[in-house]
Steps between C-alpha positions, in 0.01 A plus 500: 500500500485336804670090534204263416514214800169302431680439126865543541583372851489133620372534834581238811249489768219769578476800332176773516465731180554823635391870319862554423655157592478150655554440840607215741540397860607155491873372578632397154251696286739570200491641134672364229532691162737473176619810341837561282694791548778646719315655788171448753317686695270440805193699609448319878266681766535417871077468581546463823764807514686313800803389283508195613422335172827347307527362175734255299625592160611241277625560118551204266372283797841627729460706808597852458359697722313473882283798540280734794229635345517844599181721620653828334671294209265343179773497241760251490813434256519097516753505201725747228773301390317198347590339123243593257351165465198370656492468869259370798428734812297356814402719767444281809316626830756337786267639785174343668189708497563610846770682375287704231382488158670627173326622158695494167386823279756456197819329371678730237734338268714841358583453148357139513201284439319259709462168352207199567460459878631110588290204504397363894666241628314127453402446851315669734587529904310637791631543855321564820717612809692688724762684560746228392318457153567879466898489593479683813838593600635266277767761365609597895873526604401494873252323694229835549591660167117445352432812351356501152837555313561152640232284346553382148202274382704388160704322795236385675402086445158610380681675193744283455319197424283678272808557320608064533149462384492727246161637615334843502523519877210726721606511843253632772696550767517746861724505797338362819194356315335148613237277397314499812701784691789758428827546683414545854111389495318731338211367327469839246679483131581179540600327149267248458184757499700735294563271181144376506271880588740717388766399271267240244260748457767781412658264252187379329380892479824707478735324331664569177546116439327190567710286711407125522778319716662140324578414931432704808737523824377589824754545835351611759545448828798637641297825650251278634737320748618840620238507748290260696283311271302196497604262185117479436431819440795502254400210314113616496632812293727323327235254375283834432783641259576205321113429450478837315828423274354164426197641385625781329776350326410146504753296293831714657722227692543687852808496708420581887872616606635590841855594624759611509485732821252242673427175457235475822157504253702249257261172667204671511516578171660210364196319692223759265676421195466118534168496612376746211630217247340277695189678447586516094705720435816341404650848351592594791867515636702546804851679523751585792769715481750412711568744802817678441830409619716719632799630418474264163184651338600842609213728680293779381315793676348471749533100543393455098617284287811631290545524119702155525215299696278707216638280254498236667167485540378592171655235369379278771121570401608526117588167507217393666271640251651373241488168643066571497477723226631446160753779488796393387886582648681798346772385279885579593629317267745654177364631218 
């Protein structure tokens, strides 16, 4: 008999129900399931048979294992030595859509059981941006070493402060993307038209789980300033996105971010946000990343930020949040 994931797997992000599966395309989609026994199995299929999908394999909530989902490969030994006890696995998808899609078709635990799936983390976080929401590069040892082995989004300071916060975190994030134009000017794909036409209606329709986000956290920009632009036009489709959060998810405090790679549509911006609590909404927030500083913050791929800045700025905008939102601080203390 074939794993059961709508009843035995804790799912993070967007999944579709598959015939013999569930699939996802989203940096950070991740599966979560208990099970106790000495050994686990993976079924994984490459969908987009490029192999440029990899995945991050954690056991009792440690990292044991980065993996390329390979097109002639589906079966995968993630662990044969363990204890006999109860144990956690999460499968986490490292790579941006771009990059390909996985499907999981079974787990197998040999000579073991699987055990009550975990219960979801108390908050909820969505993120809307580009390639530095989804860790580009953020894993590079040189400055042009961006290939997809390279970008890690459990590194990236969209995942990690979902992990400060302690929120289920869906990121919707692609390389190059603006809000009202992509790397270089082109008008086509663009971010801001993809959440709203494409990627609402796919989550409302094709997803396995509801997802209703506690806070929302939008930065984009960065593409935009890659090309001539006039700060109106920005600001007019800026003003267009954040109308259709607002009215979809009307209660969510929203965080307009920009930075770190840019900091040239930081006024404009800054400008929107005041005058849209001007105008009522006093939910709304503004956030700058600092630009990085070299060599101190180190450097990432292709002039990204690196997995040091990451952290910086997650908690940066996790303490920001909480300073809004009532989410209280992890606690370091002793036990």
């Amino acid at each position: 008999m074939k794993f059961d994931f709508l009843n035995s797997s804790l799912r993070h992000g967007l999944f579709r129900q598959e015939q013999d599966g569930i699939s996802c395309f989203l940096p950070g989609s991740a599966i979560t399931v208990r099970f106790q026994g000495r050994e686990i199995t993976a079924e994984i299929e490459d969908v987009n048979r490029e192999g440029k999908s990899w995945v991050n394999v954690y056991i009792d909530d440690l990292p044991v294992r980065v993996m390329r989902i390979d097109p002639d490969n589906r079966l995968y030994q993630l662990a044969d030595d363990l204890e006999d006890v109860p144990h956690t696995l999460t499968l986490q998808k490292r790579t941006e859509a771009a990059f390909g899609s996985i499907k999981f078709t079974d787990l197998t635990a040999e000579n073991g059981t699987f055990l009550s799936p975990p219960s979801p983390l108390p908050h909820r976080l969505l993120i809307i941006g580009d390639s530095i929401t989804c860790g580009f590069g953020n894993e590079a040892q040189i400055p042009c070493d961006c290939d997809a082995s390279r970008e890690n989004i459990a590194l990236a300071y969209s995942s990690l402060t979902g992990q400060l916060l302690r929120a289920e975190t869906l990121i919707v994030g692609a390389s190059g993307t603006g809000c009202f134009q992509n790397f270089g000017g082109a008008k086509e794909g663009r971010m801001s038209d993809y959440f709203m036409d494409t990627f609402c209606p796919v989550l409302d329709q094709e997803a396995m789980d509801p997802f209703h986000p506690d806070m929302i956290v939008v930065n984009l920009g960065t593409n935009d300033w890659s090309a001539p632009i006039r700060p109106s036009d920005y600001i007019e489709q800026y003003r267009k996105l954040t109308g259709f959060i607002r009215g979809r998810y009307p209660s969510a405090p929203l965080f307009c971010a920009i930075g770190p790679m840019t900091l040239d549509p930081a006024p404009h911006l800054k400008a929107l946000v005041q005058r849209l609590r001007e105008e009522g909404d006093d939910n709304v927030h503004f956030v700058e990343f600092p630009l990085i500083k070299r060599p101190e913050d180190g450097m990432g791929g292709c002039g990204h930020p690196s997995v040091k800045k990451h952290r910086q700025m997650a908690e940066q905008l996790a303490g920001t949040i909480r300073q809004v939102c009532s989410v209280p601080a992890p606690f370091t203390g002793s036990r």
